[in-house]
N, C-alpha and C positions, 0 to 999 in steps of 0.2 A: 879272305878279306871281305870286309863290308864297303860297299859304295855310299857316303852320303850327299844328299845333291839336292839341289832345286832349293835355295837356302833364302831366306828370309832376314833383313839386317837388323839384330837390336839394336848391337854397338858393334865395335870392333873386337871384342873379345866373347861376342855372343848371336849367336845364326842359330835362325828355329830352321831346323830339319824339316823338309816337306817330300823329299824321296831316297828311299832307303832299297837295295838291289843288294840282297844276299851273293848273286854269283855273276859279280860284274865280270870277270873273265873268264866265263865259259863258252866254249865255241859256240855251242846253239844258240842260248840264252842272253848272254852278256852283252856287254854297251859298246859301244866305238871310242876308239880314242879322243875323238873332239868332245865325247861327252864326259867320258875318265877324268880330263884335264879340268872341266868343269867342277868337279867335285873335290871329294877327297876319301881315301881307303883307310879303314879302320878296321883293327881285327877285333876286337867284340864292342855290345853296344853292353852300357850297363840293365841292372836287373829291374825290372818294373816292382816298387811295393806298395805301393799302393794304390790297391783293386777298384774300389769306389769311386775313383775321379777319372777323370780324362788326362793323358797322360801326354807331354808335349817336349818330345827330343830338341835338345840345344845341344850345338856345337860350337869349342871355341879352337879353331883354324890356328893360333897362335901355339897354342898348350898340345894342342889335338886330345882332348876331353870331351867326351858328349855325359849330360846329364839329363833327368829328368822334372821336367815345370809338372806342375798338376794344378789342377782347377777343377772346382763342384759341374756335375753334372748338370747339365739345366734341364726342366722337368718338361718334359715336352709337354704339349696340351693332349687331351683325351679324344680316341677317337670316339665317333656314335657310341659304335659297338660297348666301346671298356663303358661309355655313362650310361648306357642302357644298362648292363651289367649292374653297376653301381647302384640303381634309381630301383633296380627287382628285387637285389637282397635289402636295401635299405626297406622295400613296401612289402616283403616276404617278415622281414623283423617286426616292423610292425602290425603287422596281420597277424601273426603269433602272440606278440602282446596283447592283444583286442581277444583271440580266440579264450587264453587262459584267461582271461578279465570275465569274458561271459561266462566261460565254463565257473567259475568258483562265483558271478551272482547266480547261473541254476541252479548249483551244489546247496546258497543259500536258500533261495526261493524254494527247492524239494525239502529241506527241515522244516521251514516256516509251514510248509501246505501240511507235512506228516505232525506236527505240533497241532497246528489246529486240527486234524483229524484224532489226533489222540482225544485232544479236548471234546470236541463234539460225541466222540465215542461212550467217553466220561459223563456227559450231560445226557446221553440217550438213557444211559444205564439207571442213570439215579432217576430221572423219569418216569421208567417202566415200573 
């Protein structure tokens, strides 16, 4: 049996779940009577599917049915750390931008210089 307890009121046909006790009648473990009476014993909860959201047990005390609410995750804010993270590869991506950007104007600039050396080579020769 599952214990559900500490219940929150929609309506009268719907309680959000806020504590759930796998082994309410275990000698070690388990609840006291005044607290049992509190709740109510259920023998399985339904399956979670879906993974992506926040997941929110309702029971309806009348039916004895528990299901599952879901709602988007909300996106914490970032600590230092993750926007440092962020701020290095974004100025590592661009540094690599800027490096192939120089590299292919030297690659230009060393044809340009061996062009005009050719040429001045040509001009020597026909001079002599």
């Amino acid at each position: 049996m599952i214990y559900l307890g500490d219940f929150k009121k929609v309506n009268e046909f719907d309680f959000i779940v806020n504590f759930i006790h796998y082994k309410p009648n275990d000698h070690e473990y388990g609840l006291d009577e005044k607290t049992l009476q509190k709740g109510y014993l259920i023998d399985n909860l339904p399956v979670e599917v879906e993974k992506d959201k926040i997941s929110e047990l309702h029971f309806n005390p009348v039916k004895k049915e528990c299901w599952y609410v879901y709602k988007e995750k909300e996106q914490l804010p970032k600590t230092p750390v993750e926007t440092l993270q962020e701020q290095n590869k974004s100025l590592t991506q661009q540094l690599s931008r800027v490096l192939i950007s120089s590299k292919k104007s030297e690659t230009m600039l060393f044809k340009q210089i061996n062009t005009l050396n050719i040429e001045m080579n040509k001009l020597k020769k026909e001079g002599n």
